[in-house]
C-alpha positions in Angstrom: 135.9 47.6 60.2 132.4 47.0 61.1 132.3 45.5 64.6 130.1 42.4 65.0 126.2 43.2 66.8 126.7 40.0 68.8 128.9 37.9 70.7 130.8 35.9 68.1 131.5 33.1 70.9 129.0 33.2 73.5 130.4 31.4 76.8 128.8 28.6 77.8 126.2 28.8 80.7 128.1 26.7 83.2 131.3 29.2 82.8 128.6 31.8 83.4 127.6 29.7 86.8 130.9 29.6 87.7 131.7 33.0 87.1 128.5 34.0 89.0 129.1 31.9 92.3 133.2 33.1 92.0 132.0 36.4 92.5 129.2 36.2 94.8 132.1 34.8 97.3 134.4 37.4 96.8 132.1 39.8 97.2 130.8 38.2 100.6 134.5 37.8 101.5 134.9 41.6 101.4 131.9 42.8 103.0 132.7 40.2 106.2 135.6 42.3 106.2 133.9 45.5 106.6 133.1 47.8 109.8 129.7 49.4 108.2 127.8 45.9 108.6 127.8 42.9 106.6 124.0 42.8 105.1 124.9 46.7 104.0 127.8 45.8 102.5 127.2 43.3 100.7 123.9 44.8 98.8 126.0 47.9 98.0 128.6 45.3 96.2 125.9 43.5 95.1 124.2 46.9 93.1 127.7 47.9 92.2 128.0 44.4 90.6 125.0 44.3 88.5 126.1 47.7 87.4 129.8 46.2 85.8 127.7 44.0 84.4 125.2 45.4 82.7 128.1 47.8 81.2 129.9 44.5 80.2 127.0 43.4 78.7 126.1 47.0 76.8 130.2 47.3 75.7 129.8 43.1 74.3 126.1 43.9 72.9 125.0 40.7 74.2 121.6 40.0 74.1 119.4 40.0 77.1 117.9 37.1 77.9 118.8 35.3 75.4 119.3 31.3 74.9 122.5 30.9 77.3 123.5 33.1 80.2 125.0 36.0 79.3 126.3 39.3 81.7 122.8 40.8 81.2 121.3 38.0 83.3 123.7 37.8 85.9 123.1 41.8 86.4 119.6 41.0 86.8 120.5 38.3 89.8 122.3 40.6 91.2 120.1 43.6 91.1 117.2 40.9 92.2 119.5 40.3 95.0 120.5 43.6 96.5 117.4 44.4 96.3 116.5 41.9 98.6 118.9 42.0 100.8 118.4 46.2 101.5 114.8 45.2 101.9 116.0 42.5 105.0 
């Protein structure tokens, strides 16, 4: 059976939002938690995060940049923002 080249049901861009903010807490939540230094932490999660994504996003063959939000965009915050944050 031939699988599909897109998402069938693409989620809407507020449950991306959501999904986004969910996990930028969690993942500040941890690296408060850590002995190596907050601002190193968290842009190591950060990286590690866009990473899951982007292999969500390859594994789903979602469309980058597309016309809603989609994992491929939130990889892109979160590589924009680790990036930032090692810079600081």
């Amino acid at each position: 059976m031939d699988r599909p080249s897109f998402v069938p049901h693409p989620l809407p861009s507020a449950h991306v939002l959501l999904r986004f903010a969910m996990r930028l807490v969690g993942l500040a939540a941890v690296a408060a938690m850590s002995t190596r230094g907050f601002a190193a932490t968290f842009a190591a999660l950060l990286a590690l995060a866009a990473f899951y994504c982007l292999l969500v996003a390859v594994q789903r063959r979602e469309a980058p940049f597309g016309p809603v939000l989609t994992h491929v965009d939130e990889a892109a915050v979160y590589a924009l923002c680790a990036g930032l944050l090692s810079r600081l």
